[in-house]
N, C-alpha and C positions, 0 to 999 in steps of 0.2 A: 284443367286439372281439378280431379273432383277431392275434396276437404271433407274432411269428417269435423263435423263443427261440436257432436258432441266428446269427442276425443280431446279436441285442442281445448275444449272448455277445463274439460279434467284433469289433463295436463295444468293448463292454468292453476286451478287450482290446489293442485299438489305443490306448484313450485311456492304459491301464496303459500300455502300453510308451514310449508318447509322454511320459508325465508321469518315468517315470525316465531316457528319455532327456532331457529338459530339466533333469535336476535333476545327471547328469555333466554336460552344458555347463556347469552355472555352477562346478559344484565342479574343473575343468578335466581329468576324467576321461575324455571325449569328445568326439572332431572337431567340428569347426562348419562349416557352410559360411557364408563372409561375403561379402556384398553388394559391390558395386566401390563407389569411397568417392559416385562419380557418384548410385546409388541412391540409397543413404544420407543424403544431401544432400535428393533430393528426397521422401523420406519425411518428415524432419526436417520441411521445408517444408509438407507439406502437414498435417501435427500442429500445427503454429503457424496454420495457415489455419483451420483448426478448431477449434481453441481461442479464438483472438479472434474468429473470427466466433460463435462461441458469446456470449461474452463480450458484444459489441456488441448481436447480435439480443436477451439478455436482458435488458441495460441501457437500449435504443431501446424494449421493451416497456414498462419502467415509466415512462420520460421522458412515450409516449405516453398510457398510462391509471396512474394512480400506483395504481387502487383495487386491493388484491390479488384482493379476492371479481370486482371485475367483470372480471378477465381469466380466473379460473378459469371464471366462468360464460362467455363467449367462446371460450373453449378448451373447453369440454364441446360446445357450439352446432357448433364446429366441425368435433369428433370423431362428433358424430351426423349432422354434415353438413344442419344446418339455419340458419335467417338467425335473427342475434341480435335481438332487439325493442331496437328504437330509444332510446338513452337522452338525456336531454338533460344538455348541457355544465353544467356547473357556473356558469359566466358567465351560459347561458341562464335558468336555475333561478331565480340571481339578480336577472336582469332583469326575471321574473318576478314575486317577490315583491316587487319595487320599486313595477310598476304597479301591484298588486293595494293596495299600502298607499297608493297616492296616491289611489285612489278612496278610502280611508276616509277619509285626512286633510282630501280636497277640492282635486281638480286646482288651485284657483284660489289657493290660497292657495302663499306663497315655497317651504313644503319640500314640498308636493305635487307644485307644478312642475317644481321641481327634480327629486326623484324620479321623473319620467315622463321629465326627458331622460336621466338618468344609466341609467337600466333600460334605455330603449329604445340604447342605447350596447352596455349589458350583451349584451345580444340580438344585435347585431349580431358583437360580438366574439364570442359565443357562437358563430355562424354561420359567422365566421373559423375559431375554431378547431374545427368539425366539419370541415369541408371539408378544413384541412392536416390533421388524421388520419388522414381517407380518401385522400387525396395521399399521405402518408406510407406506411401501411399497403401500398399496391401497388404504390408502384415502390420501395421500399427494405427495410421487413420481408420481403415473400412472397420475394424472389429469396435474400434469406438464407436464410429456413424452409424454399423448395428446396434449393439447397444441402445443409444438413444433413441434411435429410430424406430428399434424393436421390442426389445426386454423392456425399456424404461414405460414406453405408449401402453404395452400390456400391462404392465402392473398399478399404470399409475388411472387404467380402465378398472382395474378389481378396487384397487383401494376406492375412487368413487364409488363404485355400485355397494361396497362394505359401510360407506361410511350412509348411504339410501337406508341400504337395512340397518343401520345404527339408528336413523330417523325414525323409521317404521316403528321400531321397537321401542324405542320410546314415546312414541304418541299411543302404540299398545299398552303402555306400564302407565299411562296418565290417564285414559279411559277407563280401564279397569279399577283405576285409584280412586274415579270421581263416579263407576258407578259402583262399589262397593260404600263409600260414602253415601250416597243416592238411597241404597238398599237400607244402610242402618237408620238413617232416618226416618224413613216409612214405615220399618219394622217398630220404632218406637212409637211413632204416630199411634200405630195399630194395636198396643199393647192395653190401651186404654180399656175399660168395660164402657158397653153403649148404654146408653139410659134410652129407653125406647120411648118412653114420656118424653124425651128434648128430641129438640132439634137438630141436635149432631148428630145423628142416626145415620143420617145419609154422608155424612161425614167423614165418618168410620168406615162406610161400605168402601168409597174410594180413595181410602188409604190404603187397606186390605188389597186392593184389586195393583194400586200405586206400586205396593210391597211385593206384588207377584211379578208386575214387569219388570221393576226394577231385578229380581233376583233372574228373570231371564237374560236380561240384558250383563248382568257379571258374567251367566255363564258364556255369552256369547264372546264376550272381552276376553275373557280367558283363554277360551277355545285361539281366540284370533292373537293372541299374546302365546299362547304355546306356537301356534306357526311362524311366528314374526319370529320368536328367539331362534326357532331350529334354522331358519333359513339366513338369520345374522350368522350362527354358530357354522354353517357350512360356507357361509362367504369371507368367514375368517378365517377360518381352515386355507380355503384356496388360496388368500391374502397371504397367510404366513408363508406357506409352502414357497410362493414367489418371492417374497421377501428375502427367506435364509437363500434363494440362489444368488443373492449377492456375492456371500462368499467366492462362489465358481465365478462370477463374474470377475472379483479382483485374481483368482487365481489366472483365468485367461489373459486377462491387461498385463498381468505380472511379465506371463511368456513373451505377450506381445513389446511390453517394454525392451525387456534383453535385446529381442531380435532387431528393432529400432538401434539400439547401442549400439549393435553389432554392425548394423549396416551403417552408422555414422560413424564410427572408428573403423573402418575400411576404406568409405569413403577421404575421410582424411589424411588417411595413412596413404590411399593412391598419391593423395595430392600433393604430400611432400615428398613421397617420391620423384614424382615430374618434376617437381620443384627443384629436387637435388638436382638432378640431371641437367636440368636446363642451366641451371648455377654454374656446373663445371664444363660445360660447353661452354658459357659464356667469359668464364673465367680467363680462359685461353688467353682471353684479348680483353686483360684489365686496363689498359688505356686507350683501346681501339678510336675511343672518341678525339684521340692527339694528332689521326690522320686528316681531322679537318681543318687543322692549321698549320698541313706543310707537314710536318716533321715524319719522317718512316716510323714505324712503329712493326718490332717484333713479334711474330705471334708467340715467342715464348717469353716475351718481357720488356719491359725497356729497357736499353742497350745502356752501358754504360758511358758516362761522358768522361774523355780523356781531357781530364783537368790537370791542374800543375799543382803538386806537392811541396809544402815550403818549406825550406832546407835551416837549416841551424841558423844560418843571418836572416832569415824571415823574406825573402826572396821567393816567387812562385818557378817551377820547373816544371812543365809538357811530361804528363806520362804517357805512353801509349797503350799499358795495361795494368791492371792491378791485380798482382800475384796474390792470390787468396793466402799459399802457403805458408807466406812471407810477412804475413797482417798478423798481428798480436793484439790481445783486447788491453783496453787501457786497464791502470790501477783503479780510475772511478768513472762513474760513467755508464757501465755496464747495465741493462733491463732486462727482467721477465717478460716474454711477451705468449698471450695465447695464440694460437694458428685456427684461424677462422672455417679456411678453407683446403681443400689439398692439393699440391701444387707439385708438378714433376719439374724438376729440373732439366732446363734445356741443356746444358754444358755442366763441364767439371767445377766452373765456377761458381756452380751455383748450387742448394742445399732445397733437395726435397723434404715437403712437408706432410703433415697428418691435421686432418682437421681436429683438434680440441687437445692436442701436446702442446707440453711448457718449451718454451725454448730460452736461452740466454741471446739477447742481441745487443749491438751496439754501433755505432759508427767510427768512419777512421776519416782523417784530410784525404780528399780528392772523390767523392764519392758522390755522386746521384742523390739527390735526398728524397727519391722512390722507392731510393734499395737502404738495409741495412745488411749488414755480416749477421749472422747466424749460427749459434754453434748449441750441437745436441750431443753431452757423449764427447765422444771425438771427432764430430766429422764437425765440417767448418764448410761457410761458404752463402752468396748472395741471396737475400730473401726479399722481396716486394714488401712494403710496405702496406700496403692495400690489404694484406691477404694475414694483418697479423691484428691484434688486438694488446696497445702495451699497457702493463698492469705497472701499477707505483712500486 
């Protein structure tokens, strides 16, 4: 590898001179040239745009994949510029190992079945939340990752080379200072009359000759001081021009935001929909789990227990059924209760519901204390306790 030794020297020494000229600005040894407060503003601005967008695109990565290892591996796939192998959702996974244990337990039996609707739920949500990732991922992370990637690397290239020609120009305005100085003092040296009898004679000659180079030397500073300013002034110019497109930048985020919203409030909204579904599927069978200890269990409820009613001398008597029409609500006693869920009535005996209607209930002797009575309006009749929420 062939080296330009007098390049790197030069090099060298620009970076010397530049680093002691930065070290009088701070000590306030040395001119500064400063920005109008206009710039300054949108530098400011465009450092907070960076920042939080920084901020944001890293905090939206782990929202989307929390795993650390699987973003690093995503991020390498990316950097070599190949498609990442497919992983499945954590929901899916789960749904997953749902079905596979209802075949061992036996589809037919309460927690097998159950197990196949809750899995095959799992799956679907799974399927929700691939899709808004992929949603996510391209209309809200990639326009950030540009940005940063792109807009930000390019501007934050002009503002270095602006703030080079900021140096430039000021070691042109320090030169020209010290030889203007340089000049006046030789011109005054030389103003003297010579006494050709002394010995200062020769004196005189080379202050005279002092005062001519000096006064080449301003002009040369000058010359090199008008190029330094034009070429600071057109590297501002570039500078600015990138700077105000910040604005465009927040107007894109802006759109990119929405569409993000949008695709997370769809997503969630799927998800409670499945959710609903699977609730009243399951619903069916709000005590299914009573089949593990012996007892039948209705798919529209549990059955009522034919208990004995105690008669005016406090004696227990064997009912066989309890006539809804024939039940009267007590003088106290009576609750408000919320309806959680919605429930069809299997029989006449019993009082369909609405999920989120007030209802009046209560209890009578001889009753289940799964079920209470129910009455909406006029109509009357058995309601699950499960499926109600009682308010004071």
């Amino acid at each position: 590898m062939d080296f330009n030794v007098r390049k790197m020297a030069s090099d060298a020494g620009v970076f010397f001179t530049r680093a002691v000229q930065f070290t009088e600005e701070k000590l306030g040894q040395a001119e500064k040239t400063e920005l109008d407060a206009y710039f300054e503003n949108l530098l400011s601005r465009a450092d907070c745009t960076k920042n939080w967008t920084e901020k944001i695109f890293r905090q939206t990565e782990v929202l989307l994949q929390p795993n650390p290892s699987a973003r690093i591996e995503e991020f390498l796939y990316e950097k070599l510029d190949r498609k990442a192998p497919s992983r499945l959702t954590n929901a899916e996974l789960l749904g997953h190992y749902m079905l596979d244990a209802a075949k061992d337990f036996g589809p037919g039996t309460p927690y097998g079945s159950t197990l196949i609707k809750v899995g095959d739920c799992e799956r679907r949500l799974g399927g929700a939340e691939r899709e808004f990732l992929q949603t996510s991922a391209i209309s809200f992370l990639t326009p950030l990752r540009n940005f940063l990637e792109g807009d930000w690397r390019t501007i934050s290239k002009e503002r270095r080379l602006l703030e080079n020609r900021r140096l430039d120009l000021d070691v042109c305005k320090a030169r020209l200072k010290k030889a203007k100085t340089a000049e006046a003092k030789a011109a005054c040296e030389g103003e003297a009359v010579p006494d050709f009898q002394d010995t200062r004679t020769r004196n005189y000659v080379l202050s005279a000759s002092a005062s001519a180079l000096w006064s080449e030397e301003v002009e040369k500073a000058e010359h090199d001081l008008r190029v330094a300013q034009t070429e600071f002034d057109r590297q501002a110019e570039v500078t600015r021009l990138l700077l105000e497109g910040i604005s465009s930048t927040h107007v894109n985020h802006l759109r990119c935001l929405h569409e993000f919203v949008e695709a997370q409030a769809a997503y969630y909204k799927q998800c409670h929909l499945h959710m609903l579904d699977l609730q009243k599927e399951l619903s069916r069978f709000p005590n299914a789990f009573a089949a593990n200890s012996g007892h039948p269990v209705s798919p529209a409820g549990p059955p009522l227990d034919a208990v004995g009613a105690l008669d005016a001398g406090g004696a227990a008597a064997e009912v066989d059924t309890l006539k809804i029409e024939e039940v009267q609500a007590p003088a106290t006693g009576t609750r408000k209760a919320k309806v959680l869920y919605d429930y069809d009535a299997a029989d006449t005996s019993e009082l369909s519901l609405l999920a989120d209607e007030l209802i009046t209930v209560y209890t009578v002797p001889g009753m289940d204390s799964d079920w209470l009575i129910g009455e909406r309006g006029n109509l009357k009749g058995k309601v699950p306790v499960t499926y109600l929420e009682l308010l004071s």
